[in-house]
Structure formats: structure tokens, C-alpha cells
C-alpha positions in Angstrom: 0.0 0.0 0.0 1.2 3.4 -1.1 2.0 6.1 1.7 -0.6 8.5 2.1 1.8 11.7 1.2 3.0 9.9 -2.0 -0.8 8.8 -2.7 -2.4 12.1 -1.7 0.3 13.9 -4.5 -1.1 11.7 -7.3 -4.7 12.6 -6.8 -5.8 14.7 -9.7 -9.5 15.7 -8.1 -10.6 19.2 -9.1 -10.8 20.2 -5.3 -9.8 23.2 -3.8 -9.3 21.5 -0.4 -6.8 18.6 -1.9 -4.6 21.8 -3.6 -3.8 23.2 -0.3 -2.7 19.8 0.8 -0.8 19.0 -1.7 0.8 22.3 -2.1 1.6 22.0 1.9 2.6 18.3 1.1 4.8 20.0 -2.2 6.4 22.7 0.1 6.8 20.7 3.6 8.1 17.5 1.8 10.8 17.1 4.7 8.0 17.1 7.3 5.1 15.5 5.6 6.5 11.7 6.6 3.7 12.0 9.4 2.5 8.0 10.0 -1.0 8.9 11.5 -3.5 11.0 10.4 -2.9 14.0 13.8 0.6 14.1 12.3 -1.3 15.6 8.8 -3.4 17.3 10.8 -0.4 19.4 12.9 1.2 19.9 9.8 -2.1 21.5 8.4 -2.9 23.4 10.7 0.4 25.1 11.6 1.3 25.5 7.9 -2.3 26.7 6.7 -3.4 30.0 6.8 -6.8 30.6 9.1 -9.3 31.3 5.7 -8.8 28.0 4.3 -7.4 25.7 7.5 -10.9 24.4 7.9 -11.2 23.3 4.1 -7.8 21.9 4.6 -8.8 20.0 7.6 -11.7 18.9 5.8 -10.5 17.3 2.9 -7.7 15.8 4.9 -10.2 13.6 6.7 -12.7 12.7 3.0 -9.1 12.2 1.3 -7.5 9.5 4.2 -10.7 7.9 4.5 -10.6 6.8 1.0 -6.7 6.0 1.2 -7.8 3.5 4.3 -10.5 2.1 2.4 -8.3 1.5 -0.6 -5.7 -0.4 1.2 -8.2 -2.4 3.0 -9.9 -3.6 -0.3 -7.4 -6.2 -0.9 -8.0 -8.8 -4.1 -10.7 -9.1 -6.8 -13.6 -6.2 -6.7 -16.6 -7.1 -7.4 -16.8 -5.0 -10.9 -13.3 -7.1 -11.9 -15.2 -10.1 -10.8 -18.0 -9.8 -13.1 -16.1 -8.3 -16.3 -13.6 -11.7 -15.6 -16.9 -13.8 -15.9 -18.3 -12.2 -18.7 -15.2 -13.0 -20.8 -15.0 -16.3 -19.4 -18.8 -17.0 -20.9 -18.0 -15.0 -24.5 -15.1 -17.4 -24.7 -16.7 -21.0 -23.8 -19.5 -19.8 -26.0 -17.1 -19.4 -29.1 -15.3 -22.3 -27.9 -18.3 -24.3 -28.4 -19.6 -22.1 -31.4 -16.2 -22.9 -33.3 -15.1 -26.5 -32.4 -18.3 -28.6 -31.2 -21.3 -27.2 -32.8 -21.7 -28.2 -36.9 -24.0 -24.9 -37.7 -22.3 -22.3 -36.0 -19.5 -21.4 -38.5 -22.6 -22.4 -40.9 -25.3 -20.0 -39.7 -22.4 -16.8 -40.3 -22.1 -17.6 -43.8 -26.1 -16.5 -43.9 -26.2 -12.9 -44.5 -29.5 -12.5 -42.5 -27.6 -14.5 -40.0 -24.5 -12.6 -39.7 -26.6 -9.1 -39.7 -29.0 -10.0 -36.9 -25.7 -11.1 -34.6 -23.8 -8.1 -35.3 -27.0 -5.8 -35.2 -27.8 -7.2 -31.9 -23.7 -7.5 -30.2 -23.7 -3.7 -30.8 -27.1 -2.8 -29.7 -26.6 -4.6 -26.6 -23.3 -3.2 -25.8 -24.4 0.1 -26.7 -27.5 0.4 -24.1 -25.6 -1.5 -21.2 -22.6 1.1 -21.3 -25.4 3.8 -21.4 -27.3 2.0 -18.4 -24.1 1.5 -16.5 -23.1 5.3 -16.8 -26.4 6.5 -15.8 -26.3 4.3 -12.8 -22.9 4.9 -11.7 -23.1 8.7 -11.8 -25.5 8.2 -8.4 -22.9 6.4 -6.4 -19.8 8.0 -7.9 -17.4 10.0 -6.2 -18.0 13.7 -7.0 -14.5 14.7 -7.4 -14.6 11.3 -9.6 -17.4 12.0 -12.1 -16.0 14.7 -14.2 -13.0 12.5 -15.6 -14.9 9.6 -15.8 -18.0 10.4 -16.9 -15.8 12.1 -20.0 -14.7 8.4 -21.0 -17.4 6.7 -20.9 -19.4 9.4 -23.2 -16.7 9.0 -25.4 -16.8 5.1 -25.6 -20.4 5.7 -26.0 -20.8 8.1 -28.5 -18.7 5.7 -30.7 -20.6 3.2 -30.1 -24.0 4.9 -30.7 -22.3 5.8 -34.3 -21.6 2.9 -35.6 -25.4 1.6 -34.0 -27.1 4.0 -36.0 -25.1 3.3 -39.2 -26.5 -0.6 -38.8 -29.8 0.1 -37.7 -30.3 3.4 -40.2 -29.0 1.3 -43.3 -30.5 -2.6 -42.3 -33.7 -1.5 -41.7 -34.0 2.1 -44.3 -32.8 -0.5 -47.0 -35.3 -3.7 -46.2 -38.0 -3.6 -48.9 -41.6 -3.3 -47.6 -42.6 -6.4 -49.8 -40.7 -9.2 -50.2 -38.8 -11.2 -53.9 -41.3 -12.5 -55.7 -40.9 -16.3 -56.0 -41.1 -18.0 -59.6 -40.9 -21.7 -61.0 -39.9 -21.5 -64.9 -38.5 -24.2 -67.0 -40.6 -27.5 -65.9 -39.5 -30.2 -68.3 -40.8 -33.8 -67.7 -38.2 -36.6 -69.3 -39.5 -38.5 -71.3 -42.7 -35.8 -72.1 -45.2 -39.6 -72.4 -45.0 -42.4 -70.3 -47.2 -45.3 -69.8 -49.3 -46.7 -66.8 -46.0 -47.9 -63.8 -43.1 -46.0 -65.8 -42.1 -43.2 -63.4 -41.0 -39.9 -65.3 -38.5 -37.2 -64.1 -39.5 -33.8 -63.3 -37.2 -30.8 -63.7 -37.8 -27.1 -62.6 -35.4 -23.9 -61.8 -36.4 -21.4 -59.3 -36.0 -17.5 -59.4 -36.0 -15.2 -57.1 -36.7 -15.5 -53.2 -33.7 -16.9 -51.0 -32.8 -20.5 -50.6 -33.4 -23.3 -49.3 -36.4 -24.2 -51.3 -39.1 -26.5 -50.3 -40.7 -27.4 -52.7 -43.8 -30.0 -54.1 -44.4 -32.0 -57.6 -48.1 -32.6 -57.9 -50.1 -34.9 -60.5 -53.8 -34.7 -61.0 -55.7 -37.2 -63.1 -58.5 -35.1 -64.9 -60.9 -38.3 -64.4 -60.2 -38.5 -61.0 -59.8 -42.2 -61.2 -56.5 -41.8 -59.1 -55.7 -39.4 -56.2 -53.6 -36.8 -56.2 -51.2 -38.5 -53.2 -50.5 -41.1 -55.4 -49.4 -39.3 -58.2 -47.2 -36.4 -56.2 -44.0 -36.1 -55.0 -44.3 -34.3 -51.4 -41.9 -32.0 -49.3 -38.3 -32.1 -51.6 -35.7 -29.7 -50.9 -33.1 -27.4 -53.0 -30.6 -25.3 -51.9 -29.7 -24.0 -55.2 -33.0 -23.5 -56.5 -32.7 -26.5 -59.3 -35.7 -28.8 -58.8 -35.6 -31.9 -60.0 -37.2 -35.6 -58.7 -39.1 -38.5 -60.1 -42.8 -38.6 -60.0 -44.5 -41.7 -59.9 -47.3 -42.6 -62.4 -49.3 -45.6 -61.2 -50.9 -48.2 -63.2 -54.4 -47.0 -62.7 -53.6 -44.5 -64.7 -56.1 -44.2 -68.0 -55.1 -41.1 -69.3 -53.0 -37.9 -69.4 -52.2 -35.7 -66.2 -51.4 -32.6 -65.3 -48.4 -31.9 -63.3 -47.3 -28.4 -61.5 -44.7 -27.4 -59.2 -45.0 -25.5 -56.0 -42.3 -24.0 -53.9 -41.9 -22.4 -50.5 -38.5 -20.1 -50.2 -36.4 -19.7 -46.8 -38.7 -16.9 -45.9 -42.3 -18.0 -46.8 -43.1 -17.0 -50.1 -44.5 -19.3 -52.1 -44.3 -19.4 -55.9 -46.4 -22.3 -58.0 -45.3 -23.2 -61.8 -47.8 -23.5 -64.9 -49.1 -27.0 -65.1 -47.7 -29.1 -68.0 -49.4 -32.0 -70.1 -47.8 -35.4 -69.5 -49.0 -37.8 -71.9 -49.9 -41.5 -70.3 -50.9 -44.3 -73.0 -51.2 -48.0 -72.9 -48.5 -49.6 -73.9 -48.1 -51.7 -77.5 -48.9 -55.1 -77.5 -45.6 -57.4 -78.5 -44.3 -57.9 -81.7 -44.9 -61.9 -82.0 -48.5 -62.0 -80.1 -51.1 -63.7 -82.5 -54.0 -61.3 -83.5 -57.1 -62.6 -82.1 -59.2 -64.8 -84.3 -62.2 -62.9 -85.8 -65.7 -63.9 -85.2 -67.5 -65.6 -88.0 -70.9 -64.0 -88.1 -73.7 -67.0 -87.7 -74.4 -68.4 -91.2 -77.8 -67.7 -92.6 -80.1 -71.0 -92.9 -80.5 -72.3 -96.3 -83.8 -70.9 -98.0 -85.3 -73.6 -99.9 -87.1 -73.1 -103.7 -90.4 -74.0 -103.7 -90.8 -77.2 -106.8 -91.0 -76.2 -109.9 -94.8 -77.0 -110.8 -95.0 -79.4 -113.5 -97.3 -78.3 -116.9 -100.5 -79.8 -117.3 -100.4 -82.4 -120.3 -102.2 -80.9 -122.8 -102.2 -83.8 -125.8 -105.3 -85.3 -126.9 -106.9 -88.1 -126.0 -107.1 -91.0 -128.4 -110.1 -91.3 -130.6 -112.8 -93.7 -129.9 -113.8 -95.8 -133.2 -117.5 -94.6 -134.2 -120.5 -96.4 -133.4 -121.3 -99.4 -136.0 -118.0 -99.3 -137.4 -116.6 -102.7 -138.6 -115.3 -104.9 -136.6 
């Protein structure tokens, strides 16, 4: 612990009291080696003129006061103690952030990520320096405030600069509406299929921010098959290139129509124009035999009535006249 002489010369307080003591302190340096506080006091008193001994006195007893309490507070302070666990925490939580945890490093690389992190470290450094300088201005020492107070409104104002830089250009620059959301380019390979042959449906996304959710749905126009069974449900693409196969079941009688819906990172939704895939039964083999074809029934036989035979028309023969010769 420093002597009081030595400790009372370094004091810089704007006091009027502490510059008569250290001017008596200055001028009496062969004397001031006084190892109680009535040795001060003497020297005071006898070197001090009568308008400003009872200042002198004064301060003398406010100033070795807070020399004794100094030299009593020996270790940690409970301000030390706190910033020392503060940085302890920041650090295991990087610690962690860095080494252990697989979407830390991940999550910075996101731009809304990385803005909403630094956004909020400043804001929240910003308003607890402020809260801590209001607070500490009510317990502070007078003679302390003035050189204190000047450092910490400097710390802050910087900090309150580069706050409203963030805050002014993140949210003056964040559109009221958001990217619109589009599906172009659906291509179905091979564009016909038949009843059990799966086809593969191909899309590209524009606009919105990734990942993309996004659904392939089918719909049967007869309504012979549902629309479960002919959709491909809850895909993801980070890039914004669609593509999966979509399952066309053997029910199937006839064309359907197939659309693409997606869902970008921030909930708007885009859905594609629906495209034609033809569905057609397939061709029988080449060496199957043609069915026989049905012989109509055979008509029964109609038959001609007999030819009807002339009446014989020659003459009788003559009878011999009466009395002839015998």
C-alpha cells in the first residue's frame, strides 16, 4: 500500500481542499512523513493560513478515509469479478460455437444471419454502457465524475455511431414487400410415359432466398386416381434446381397434369404453370397372335319351292265310231 503523502500527491480531483494539501505536502516535503492522520493534521494546521485551514482539515479527513479504504480492499472487486466472468462466458461460448457445434460457422455464412448477430452484439453493448453510466453517476465519487463520466461518453458516442449506421442502413434498406418467388422451366423426361413407368420432373427457381421447399403434384383429370398417389411431397433445394421422379401408377387411364409449387427460406410461395404429360397403354408385342375374328352365324338355307310341272295338254285318243266294222 502506497504512503498517504505519496498517494495524496497523485490525486488529480478538481478540489480546492486537496490543492492546499498538496501544495503543503509539495512545500513541507521534509515534514510531511507523518504515520498517522494527527501528524497531517499538525502539519495542516500550523502551515495553513486561518481562511482556508478548515477546508484543509476537511478534505484531509474525505481524502484519508478513501486511502484507508483502498488499502483495505485487498483482491478481486466485485466490478473485476464480473467483467472476468463475462469473458469467461463470451469465450466457452465461441469455444463451443467454433469446435463442437456443426452450424455455427454455418449460420455466419447467412447474411440475415450474420446481420441479426452483429446488429444485436452492438445494440446490446451500446444500451448497457449507457445504463451502466447513468447508474454509476448516483454512487460515484463527485470529485470522480468529471474524468470519468468524459470516458465513458466518449466510448459511448462511438458506439452509438456505428449503432445507427447498422440500424439506419438494415432497416432504411429492407423492402416493404418481399422477392417474388417463380418456378420457370418445368421439363418432364420422357414428355409420355405409360401406366407404372415413373418420369423425371425438372424445374429452376427464381427469385426468393434459398433453401427451397418445394412440391411435384399430379392430377388425373378423371379423377380415377388421387392426387397422393401421383405427387411427390416436401423435396428440398438449396440451389433452386428442382428436380425428382414422379410416380405414375398403373391406374392411370389417361393424361395428367403436373405443376410445381415451392416455398423459399422466408415463406413466399411461388407455383409453376401445369404441364401435359402424356400417359398411353403400352403396345402389345411384336410376335403376339391377333385374335381370331368372329365368324358372323351363317344364314339357314332358303329352300325353292318345286318347280310346278305343266298340265299335259295332248289329246286323247279317238274312240272308233259307233257301227263301225269290226
Amino acid at each position: 500500500m502506497a504512503d498517504f503523502g505519496e498517494w495524496l500527491k497523485g490525486r488529480k480531483d478538481i478540489d480546492s481542499g486537496l490543492k492546499i494539501l498538496q501544495k503543503i505536502a509539495t512545500e513541507k516535503a521534509d515534514k510531511w512523513q507523518a504515520a498517522s492522520l494527527e501528524g497531517y493534521a499538525a502539519i495542516a494546521v500550523a502551515e495553513a493560513d486561518e481562511a482556508s485551514r478548515d477546508l484543509a482539515m476537511r478534505s484531509l479527513g474525505q481524502y484519508h478515509e478513501r486511502w484507508l479504504l483502498q488499502g483495505r480492499s485487498t483482491g478481486m472487486s466485485s466490478g473485476l469479478k464480473a467483467l472476468v466472468f463475462g469473458a469467461l462466458l463470451l469465450a466457452g461460448v465461441l469455444f463451443y460455437g467454433v469446435f463442437w457445434s456443426s452450424t455455427f460457422l454455418a449460420s455466419l455464412g447467412e447474411i440475415d444471419q450474420a446481420r441479426g448477430l452483429i446488429t444485436f452484439l452492438f445494440a446490446f453493448g451500446t444500451i448497457g454502457i449507457a445504463i451502466i453510466t447513468s447508474v454509476s453517476v448516483i454512487w460515484m465519487d463527485v470529485s470522480e465524475i468529471d474524468a470519468r463520466i468524459t470516458k465513458a461518453k466518449d466510448l459511448l458516442a462511438i458506439l452509438m455511431g456505428v449503432l445507427g449506421t447498422i440500424v439506419g442502413f438494415y432497416f432504411g434498406s429492407a423492402g416493404g414487400t418481399p422477392t417474388k418467388v417463380a418456378v420457370a422451366e418445368v421439363t418432364l423426361q420422357p414428355a409420355s410415359t405409360t401406366p407404372g413407368s415413373p418420369v423425371t420432373v425438372s424445374a429452376r427457381v427464381t427469385g426468393g432466398a434459398g433453401p427451397y421447399r418445394y412440391d411435384i403434384i399430379g392430377t388425373d383429370p378423371t379423377n380415377k386416381v388421387a392426387p397422393a398417389n401421383i405427387s411427390v411431397l416436401d423435396k428440398v433445394s438449396a440451389t433452386g434446381e428442382l428436380s425428382a421422379q414422379l410416380p405414375v401408377p398403373k391406374e392411370v387411364e389417361g393424361n395428367l397434369d403436373v405443376k410445381v409449387s415451392v416455398v423459399d427460406s422466408k415463406g413466399v410461395q411461388g407455383v409453376s404453370k401445369s404441364v401435359t404429360l402424356k400417359v398411353a397403354a403400352p403396345p402389345p408385342p411384336a410376335g403376339a397372335k391377333a385374335p381370331d375374328a368372329v365368324k358372323p352365324p351363317a344364314a339357314a338355307a332358303t329352300k325353292q319351292p318345286e318347280a310346278v310341272k305343266p298340265q299335259d295338254t295332248a289329246a286323247p285318243p279317238a274312240q272308233p265310231a259307233a257301227g263301225a266294222a269290226k
